[in-house]
N, C-alpha and C positions, 0 to 999 in steps of 0.2 A: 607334252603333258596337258594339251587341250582337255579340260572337263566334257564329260559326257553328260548334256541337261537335259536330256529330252524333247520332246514337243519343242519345235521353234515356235509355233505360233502362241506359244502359251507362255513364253518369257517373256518379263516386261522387266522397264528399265527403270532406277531412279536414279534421279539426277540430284547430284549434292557439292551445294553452290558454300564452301567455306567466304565468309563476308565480314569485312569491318569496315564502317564507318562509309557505305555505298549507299546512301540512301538518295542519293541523285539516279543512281543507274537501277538497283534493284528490283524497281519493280520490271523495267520495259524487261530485264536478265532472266524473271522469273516468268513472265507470260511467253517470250520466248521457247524459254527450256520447255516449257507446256506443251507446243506444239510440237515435238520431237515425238516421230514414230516411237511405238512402244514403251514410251514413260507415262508412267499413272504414277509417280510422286517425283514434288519437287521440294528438295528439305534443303535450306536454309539454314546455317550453323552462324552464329550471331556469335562474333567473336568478340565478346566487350568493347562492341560499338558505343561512340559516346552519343551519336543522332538517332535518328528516329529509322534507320536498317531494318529490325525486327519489325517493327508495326506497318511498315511501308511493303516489306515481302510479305506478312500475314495477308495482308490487305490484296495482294494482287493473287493469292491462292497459294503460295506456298505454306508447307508445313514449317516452324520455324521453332527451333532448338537454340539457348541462349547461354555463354559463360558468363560469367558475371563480372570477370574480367579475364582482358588480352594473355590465351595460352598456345598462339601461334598456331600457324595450320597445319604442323601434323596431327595437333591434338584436335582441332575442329574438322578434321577429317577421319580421324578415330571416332570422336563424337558422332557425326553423321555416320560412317557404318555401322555402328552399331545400333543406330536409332534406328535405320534401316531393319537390320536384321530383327527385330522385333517385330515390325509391321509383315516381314515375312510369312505366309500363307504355310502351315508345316505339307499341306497337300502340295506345294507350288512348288519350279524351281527357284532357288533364290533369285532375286533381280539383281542382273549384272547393275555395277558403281558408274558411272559418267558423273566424274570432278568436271567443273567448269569453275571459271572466274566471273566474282558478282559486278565485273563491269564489262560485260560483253554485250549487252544490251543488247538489240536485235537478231545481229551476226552470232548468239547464241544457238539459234536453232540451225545454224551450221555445223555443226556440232556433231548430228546427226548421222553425215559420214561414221562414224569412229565406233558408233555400235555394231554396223554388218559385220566385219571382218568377226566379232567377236562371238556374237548374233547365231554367224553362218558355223562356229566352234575351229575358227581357220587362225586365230589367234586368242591368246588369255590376255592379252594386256593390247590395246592399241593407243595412240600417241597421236597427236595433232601435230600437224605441221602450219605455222602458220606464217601469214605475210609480215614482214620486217616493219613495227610501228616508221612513220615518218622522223615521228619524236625523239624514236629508239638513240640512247647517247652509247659510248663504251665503245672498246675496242675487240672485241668478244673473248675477253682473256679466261670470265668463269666459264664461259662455254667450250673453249679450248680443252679448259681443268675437265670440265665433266666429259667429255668425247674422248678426252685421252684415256679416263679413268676408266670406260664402260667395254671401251676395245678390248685395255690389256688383260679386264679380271673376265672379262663374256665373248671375246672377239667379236662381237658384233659394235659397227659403229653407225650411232645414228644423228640424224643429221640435226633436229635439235634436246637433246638432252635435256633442258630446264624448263620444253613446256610441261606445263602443270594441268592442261587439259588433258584428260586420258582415260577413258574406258578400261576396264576391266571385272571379271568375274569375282564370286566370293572368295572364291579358291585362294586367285591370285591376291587378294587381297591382303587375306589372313596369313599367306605364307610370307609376306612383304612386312608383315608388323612383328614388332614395334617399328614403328617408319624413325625416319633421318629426321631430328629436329630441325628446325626453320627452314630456312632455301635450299637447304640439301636433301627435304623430301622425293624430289624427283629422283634425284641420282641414284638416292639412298635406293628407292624401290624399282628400279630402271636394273643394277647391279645386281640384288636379291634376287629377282624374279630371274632373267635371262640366266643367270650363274646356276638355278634351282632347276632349269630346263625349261620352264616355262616360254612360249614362244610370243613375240613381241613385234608389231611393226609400226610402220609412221603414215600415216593418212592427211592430206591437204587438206586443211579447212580456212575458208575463208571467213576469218574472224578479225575482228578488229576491239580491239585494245588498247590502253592506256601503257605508252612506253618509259623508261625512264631518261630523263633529260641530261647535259652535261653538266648543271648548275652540280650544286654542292649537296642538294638531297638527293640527286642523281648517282654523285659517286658514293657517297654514305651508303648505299641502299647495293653498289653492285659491291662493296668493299664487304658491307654485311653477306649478300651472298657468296663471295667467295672465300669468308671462315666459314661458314657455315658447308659450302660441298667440300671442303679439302676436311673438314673435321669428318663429315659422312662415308668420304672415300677412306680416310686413316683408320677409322673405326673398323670400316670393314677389313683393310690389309691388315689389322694386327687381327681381328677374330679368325680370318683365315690362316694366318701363322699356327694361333693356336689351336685351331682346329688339327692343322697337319702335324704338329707335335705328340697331340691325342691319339691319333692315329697311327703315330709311330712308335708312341709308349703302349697304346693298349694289347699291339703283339705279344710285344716282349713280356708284357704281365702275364699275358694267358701262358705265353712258352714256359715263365719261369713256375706258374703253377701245377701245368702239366708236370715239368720236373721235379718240383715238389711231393706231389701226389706219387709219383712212380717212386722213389726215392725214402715215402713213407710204407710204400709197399712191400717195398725190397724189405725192409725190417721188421713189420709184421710177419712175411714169412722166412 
């Protein structure tokens, strides 16, 4: 289901950095993403940071869009493509989405990799693969949940599921929303897309990031994520139930109208 864009040389990329409370890293995140081939915008979604995040990404050239308070990043990534899709050119093709994270700081414009594949119309959705923080705590149980979940509803299985870096076109975009609230964004639109046909791969980047620890805000944080993707996963196995039920009543309605009709026939004549 690759979109057909046109002109390669005339697609340009934006890059939309959902951020709270990053005002250490933001700025190096945001000059970064700048120097990625083919991005002429770098938008900023300020997710009711309580420091100074917006005025420090303003300051280093990002475009910067602000909640006023914390509504999670599917909705700060809602936010950005849409803010996006308005800065769209109606002559242009839309600019393909590259999500990053506002604390990748340099290793941002590694990133980079994950537009070709997409670029080239060889994938709708590409996916980072990154190196294992040192810091990284957990025994990779929400990562298990998600990999198990994405084989059995798309048979594809990929190898990290919950990165949150990832390219994609408008297409793929719009046909993934409404997205998976909180940490089961990924999944959430990982399942949508590849189940919808859309084609999807994993690309290596060398990124470095902030991992979560084994203290106690460490587990809080992977125990959050893992209500959060088994809710995204559930949501989907019960729409797909009833999606199949739909499909198995909507027959039998047309059969029993047909029969209807013939039936109202027979005694008009």
């Amino acid at each position: 289901m690759t979109a057909q864009r046109g002109d390669r040389s005339e697609q340009r990329v934006a890059v939309i950095i959902p951020a709270k409370d990053e005002a250490g890293m933001i700025a190096t995140t945001v000059r970064a993403a700048r120097a990625i081939p083919h991005v002429d915008l770098v938008l900023v979604v300020d997710d009711g940071s309580e420091d100074k995040t917006q005025d420090i990404a303003r300051e280093a050239g990002a475009v910067v869009v602000r909640h006023s308070h914390n509504r999670g990043k599917a909705a700060a990534m809602e936010t950005g493509a849409a803010v996006v899709e308005m800065r769209d050119a109606p002559d242009r093709p839309p600019r393909l989405l590259l999500f990053i994270d506002g604390d990748l700081g340099e290793s941002a414009v590694n990133t980079a990799p994950l537009v070709t594949p997409v670029l080239e119309q060889k994938a709708d959705l590409s996916i980072a693969v990154i190196p294992r923080p040192a810091s990284a705590g957990g025994h990779g149980f929400v990562i298990s949940l998600a990999r198990k979940a994405i084989r059995q509803s798309t048979g594809w299985t990929p190898r990290q599921p919950l990165s949150g870096t990832r390219c994609l076109t408008r297409e793929a975009f719009e046909a993934a929303t409404p997205l998976a609230h909180g940490w089961g964004v990924e999944t959430g639109m990982t399942m949508d897309l590849v189940g919808k046909g859309f084609v999807a791969v994993e690309v290596p980047c060398d990124l470095t990031h902030r991992g979560s620890g084994n203290d106690l805000r460490g587990q809080l944080h992977r125990a959050a994520q893992y209500r959060d993707v088994l809710l995204a996963i559930n949501a989907r196995r019960v729409r797909d139930v009833v999606d199949g039920v739909r499909e198995r009543v909507a027959p039998r309605r047309s059969d029993q109208g047909k029969k209807h009709g013939k039936q109202q026939g027979k005694k008009q004549g």
